[in-house]
N, C-alpha and C positions, 0 to 999 in steps of 0.2 A: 758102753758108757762113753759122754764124750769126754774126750780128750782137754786138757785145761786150756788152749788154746784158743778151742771152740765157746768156751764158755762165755755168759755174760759178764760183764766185769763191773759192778756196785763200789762204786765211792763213798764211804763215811765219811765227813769234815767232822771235826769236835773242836771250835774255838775255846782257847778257854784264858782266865784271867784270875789266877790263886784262887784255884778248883783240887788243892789238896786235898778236901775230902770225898770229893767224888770221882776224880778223873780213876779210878781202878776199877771203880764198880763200872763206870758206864762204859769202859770197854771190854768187862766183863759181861756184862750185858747183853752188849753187841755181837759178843762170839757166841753166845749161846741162843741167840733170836738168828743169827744168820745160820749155824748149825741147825738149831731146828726147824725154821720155816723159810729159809731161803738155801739151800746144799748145793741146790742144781746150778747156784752162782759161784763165779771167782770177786773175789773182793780183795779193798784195801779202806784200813780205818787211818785215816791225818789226823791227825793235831796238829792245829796250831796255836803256840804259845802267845799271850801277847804283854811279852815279858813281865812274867810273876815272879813275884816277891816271895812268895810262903812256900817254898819247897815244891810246888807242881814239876819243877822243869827234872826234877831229881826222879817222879816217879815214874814221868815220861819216858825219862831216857831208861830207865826199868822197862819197861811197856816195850818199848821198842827194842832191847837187848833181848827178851824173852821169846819175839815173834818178831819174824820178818815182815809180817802182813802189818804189822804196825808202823806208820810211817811219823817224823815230826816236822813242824817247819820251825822254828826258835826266831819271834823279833828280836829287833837291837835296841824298841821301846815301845812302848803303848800306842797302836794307831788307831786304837778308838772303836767302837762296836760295829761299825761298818766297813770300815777297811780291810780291817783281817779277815773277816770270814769270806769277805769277796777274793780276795785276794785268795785264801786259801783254795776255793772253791777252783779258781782260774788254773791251779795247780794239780786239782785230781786226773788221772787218768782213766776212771770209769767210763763205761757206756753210758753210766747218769752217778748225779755226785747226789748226795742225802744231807744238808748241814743238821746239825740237831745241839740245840743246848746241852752243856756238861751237869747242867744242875739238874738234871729231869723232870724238868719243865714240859719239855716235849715227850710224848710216851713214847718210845721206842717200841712197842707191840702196833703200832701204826704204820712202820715201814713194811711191813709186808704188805697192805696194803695201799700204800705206794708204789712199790713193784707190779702189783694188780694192774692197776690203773696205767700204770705205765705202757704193761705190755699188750693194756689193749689200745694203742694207739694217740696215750695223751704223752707229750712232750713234758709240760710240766704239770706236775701234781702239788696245788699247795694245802698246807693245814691253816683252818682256820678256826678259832678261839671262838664257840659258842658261850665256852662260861669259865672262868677264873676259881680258880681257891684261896688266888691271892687277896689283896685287898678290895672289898668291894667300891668302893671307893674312887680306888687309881683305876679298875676296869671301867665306872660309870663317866669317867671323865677320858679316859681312850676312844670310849667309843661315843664322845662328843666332839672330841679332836677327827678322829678319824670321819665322822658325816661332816664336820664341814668341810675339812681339806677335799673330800670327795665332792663336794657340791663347788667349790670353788675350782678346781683343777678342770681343765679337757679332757688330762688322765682320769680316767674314773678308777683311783688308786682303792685297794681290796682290805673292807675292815676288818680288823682286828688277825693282822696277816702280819706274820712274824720274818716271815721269809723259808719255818720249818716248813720244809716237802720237798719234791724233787724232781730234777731239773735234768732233761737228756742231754749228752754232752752236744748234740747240734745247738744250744741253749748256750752251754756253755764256751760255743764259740764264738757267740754272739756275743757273749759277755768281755771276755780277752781281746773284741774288737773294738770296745765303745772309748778305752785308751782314756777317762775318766779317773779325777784323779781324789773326786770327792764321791764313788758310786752310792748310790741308794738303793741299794735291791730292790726292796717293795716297790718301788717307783719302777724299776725300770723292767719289773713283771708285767705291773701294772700295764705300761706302756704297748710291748711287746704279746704279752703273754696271749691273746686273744690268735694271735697268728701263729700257736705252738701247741693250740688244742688244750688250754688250760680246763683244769678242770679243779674242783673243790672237795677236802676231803675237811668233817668236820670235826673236834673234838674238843675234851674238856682240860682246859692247862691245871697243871695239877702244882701242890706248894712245892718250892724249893726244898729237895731234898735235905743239904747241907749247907754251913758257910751263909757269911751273908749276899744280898743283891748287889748288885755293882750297878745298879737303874739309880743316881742320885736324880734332885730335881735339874743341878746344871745337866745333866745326861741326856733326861729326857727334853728339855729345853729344844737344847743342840738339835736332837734326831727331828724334835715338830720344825725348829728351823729350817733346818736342810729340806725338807721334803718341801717347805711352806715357800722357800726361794726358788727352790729346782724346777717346781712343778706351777706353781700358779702367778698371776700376774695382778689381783685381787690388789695386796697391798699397795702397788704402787699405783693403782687405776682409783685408789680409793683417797692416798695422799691428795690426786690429783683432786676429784672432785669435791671432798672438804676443802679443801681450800678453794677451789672456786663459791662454793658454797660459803664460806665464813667471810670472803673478800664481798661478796654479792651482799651477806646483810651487813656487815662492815659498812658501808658504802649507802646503805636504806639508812639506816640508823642514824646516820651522820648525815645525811640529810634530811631525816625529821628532826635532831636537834638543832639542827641551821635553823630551818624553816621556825622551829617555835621560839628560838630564842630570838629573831628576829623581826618576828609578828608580838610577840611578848616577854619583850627587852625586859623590861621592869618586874614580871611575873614568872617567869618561868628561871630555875634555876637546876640549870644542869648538874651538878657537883663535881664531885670525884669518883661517886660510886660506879656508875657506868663504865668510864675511863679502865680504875683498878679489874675491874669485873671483865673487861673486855682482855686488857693485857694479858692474864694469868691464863684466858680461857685458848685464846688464840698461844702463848707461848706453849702452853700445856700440848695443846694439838702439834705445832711445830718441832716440838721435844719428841712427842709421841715418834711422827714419820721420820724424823731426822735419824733415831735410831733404827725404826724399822729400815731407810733405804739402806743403812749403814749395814743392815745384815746381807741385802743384795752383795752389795759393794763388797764386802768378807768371803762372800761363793764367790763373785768374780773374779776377785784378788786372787783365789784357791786355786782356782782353776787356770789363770793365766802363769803363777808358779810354777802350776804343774810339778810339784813331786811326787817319786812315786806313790805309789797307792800305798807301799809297805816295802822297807827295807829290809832285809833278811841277817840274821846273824850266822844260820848253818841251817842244814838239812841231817835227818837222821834218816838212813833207810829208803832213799830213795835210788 
């Protein structure tokens, strides 16, 4: 038999965010899929907390009093659905780290077949979302967000890709390199992932076990933002040519009513409608890009602050 030394070593991440009524089960879960269809491995299951409110942090530290194999990392505040789990991930010590939703969203009878795939020679293995249980709704408009960011990006970013799968820690040193202080996983698989032997694993996301979502509309807002700044250059190439477009018939316009009020001084009566019409259409547009360059401006601002990705409160068990 080998020896524990020898073994491969699996990382679980489990971010979670007042997951009190699932965080027991899904790391019950976890010991019972890695006992039964992963043994030949050494593992460690993370949490990281991204300071909850509703008693999570109490069951955790349960979790991790009962098993050493339980590890936690505890924020000092909420850094938001992309920070912590990269973050987290930056900190496993596996041969490959696994992230997976606390809510069981993601199926956990799929990481064995992620280990599969892995050990024949794919670096990272992602899940991707064939069909939802959740709203039909908010799927059919993901995956209108996700084709155009895809069609508008260089990155040919991967729809309906959560970031559940799993990543070899040569992956993961890529990641703890990029020093990024707004990461975007999807984005930055996307980018990379082609030179790591990506490959697709596909499945059906299943409802939210317990508790409610934590996906509000500001939430998801945020996540198309970032990718939409990070990744493409569309909006600003587009502020550009509306406005040269709106200034080009601006400019026609006003000289056909030169031209006729000129030729038919007496007959022709411009009014105000025009005028009003023109304001509202042209401010309208300028309102528009003025906030969009402002979300530029907001990445760049982030990014030149540069803080960290996530401040820590404590470690359990590491």
């Amino acid at each position: 038999m080998e020896s524990e030394v020898e073994r491969k070593k699996i990382s679980i991440l489990i971010p979670c965010f007042n997951e009190v009524e699932n965080v027991d089960l899904m790391v019950f879960s976890l010991k019972n899929m890695l006992k039964e269809s992963l043994e030949s491995y050494d593992y460690e299951i993370v949490l990281i907390d991204n300071c909850s409110t509703d008693g999570t942090r109490d069951k955790i530290e349960k979790l991790c009093a009962d098993d050493k194999k339980v590890k936690a990392i505890f924020n000092v505040t909420n850094f938001g659905q992309f920070n912590s789990p990269f973050h987290g991930m930056c900190q496993c010590t596996g041969d490959c780290v696994i992230p997976i939703c606390c809510d069981f969203q993601d199926p956990v009878e799929l990481i064995p077949v992620f280990v599969e795939k892995w050990e024949q020679g794919h670096r990272i293995v992602s899940g991707i979302k064939t069909r939802s249980r959740e709203s039909r709704i908010m799927y059919f408009f993901r995956s209108i967000y996700y084709k155009l960011i895809r069609n508008m990006s260089p990155v040919k970013m991967i729809e309906h890709f959560t970031g559940f799968g799993l990543y070899d820690r040569t992956f993961i040193e890529l990641m703890r390199q990029l020093d990024d202080p707004i990461p975007f996983l999807r984005g930055i698989v996307a980018e990379y992932g082609e030179g790591f032997g990506i490959i697709e694993v596909e499945y059906e996301q299943a409802k939210r076990r317990a508790g409610k979502t934590h996906n509000s509309f500001y939430s998801l807002y945020d996540a198309a933002m970032l990718s939409f700044t990070s990744y493409t250059k569309v909006g600003l190439r587009l502020a550009t040519f509306l406005g040269a477009i709106s200034s080009g018939i601006s400019i026609i316009i006003a000289i056909f009513y030169l031209v006729m009020k000129l030729t038919h001084w007496n007959r022709f009566s411009a009014g105000q409608t025009p005028l009003v019409i023109g304001v509202f259409l042209i401010g309208g547009i300028q309102l528009f890009f003025i906030g969009l360059i402002g979300e530029y401006i907001l990445n760049i601002n982030t990014r030149v602050i540069h803080r960290p990705v996530v401040v820590e409160e404590r470690r359990i068990n590491f």
